[in-house]
N, C-alpha and C positions, 0 to 999 in steps of 0.2 A: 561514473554512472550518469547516463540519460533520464531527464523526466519523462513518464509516458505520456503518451495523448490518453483522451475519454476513453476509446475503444481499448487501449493498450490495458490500461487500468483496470476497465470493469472485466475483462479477463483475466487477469492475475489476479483480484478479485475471490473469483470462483475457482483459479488455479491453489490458491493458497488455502481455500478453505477444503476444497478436494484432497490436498497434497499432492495427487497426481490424477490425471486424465485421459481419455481417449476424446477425440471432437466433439462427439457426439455427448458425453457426458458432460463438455464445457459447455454446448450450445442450449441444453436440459438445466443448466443452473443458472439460468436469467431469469429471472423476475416474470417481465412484462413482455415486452415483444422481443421473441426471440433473432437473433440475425440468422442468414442462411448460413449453414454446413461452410462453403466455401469461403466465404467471410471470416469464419471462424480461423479455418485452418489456415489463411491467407496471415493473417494476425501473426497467429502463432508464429510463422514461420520470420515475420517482424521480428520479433520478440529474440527469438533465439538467437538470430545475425543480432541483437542486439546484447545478449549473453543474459538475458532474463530467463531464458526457457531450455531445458535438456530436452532430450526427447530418446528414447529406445524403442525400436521397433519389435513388433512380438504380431508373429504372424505376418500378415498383411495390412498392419496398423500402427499406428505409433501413440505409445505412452508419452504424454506430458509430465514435467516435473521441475517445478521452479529451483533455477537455479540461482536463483536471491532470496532471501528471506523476506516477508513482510515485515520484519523489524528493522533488519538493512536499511527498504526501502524508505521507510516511516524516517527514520534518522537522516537518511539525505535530502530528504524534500524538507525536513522541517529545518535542517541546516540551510538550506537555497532559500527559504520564506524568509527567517532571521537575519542571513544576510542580505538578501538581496531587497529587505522589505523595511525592516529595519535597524540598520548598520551595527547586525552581528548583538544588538540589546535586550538579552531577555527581558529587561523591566518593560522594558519602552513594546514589547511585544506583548507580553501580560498584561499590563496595564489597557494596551488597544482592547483585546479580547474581553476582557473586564467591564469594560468602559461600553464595547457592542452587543455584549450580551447582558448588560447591567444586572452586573451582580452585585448581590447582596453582602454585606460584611462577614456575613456566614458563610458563605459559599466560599469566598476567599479563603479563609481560614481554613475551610476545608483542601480546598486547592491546595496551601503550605500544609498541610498534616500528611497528606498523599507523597508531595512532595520528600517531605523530611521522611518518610516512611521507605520511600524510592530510595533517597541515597545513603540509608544505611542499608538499604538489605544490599544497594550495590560494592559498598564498601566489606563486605565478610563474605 
């Protein structure tokens, strides 16, 4: 798997939260300044030679439809952070995040109850 660029992103983004799309429904789910029609679908079409995006045509138009999961993708970027930021150590990476977001003892705490909470529902 590829990391996306900004643009790659903020349209999968909207692709994920849509589940599926035509251009024009991607282009309508941006925020702020929208990008042009062409832009969009230029993207898309990135995306796909990339194996992020399916696409079915209906009519004269093509359906979008991620063909990655947001959770996929979440689990390999946050593997490439770990390792490649800091040498594969979750502590040494909690502890950075902790440290710049200065958290409170509490909050921590909270963080390990989530945590322990996570790996039992993933363990049954």
């Amino acid at each position: 798997m590829k990391t996306l660029t900004k643009a790659e992103e903020q349209i999968m983004q909207i692709l994920w939260d849509l589940k599926e799309g035509i251009v024009k429904e991607i282009v309508d789910g941006f925020q702020k300044s929208k990008p042009a029609y062409t832009t969009v679908a230029t993207v898309l079409k990135v995306l796909e030679k990339k194996g992020f995006v399916a696409h079915k045509k209906i009519g004269n138009t093509y359906m979008y439809t991620p063909a990655i999961s947001k959770k996929e993708y979440t689990r390999f970027q946050f593997s490439s952070l770990l390792k490649n930021y800091f040498n594969g150590s979750f502590p040494k990476m909690a502890t950075f995040f902790a440290k710049e977001n200065n958290l409170t003892i509490e909050e921590l705490e909270e963080v390990m109850k989530l945590a322990e909470t996570e790996l039992k529902n993933n363990k049954t």
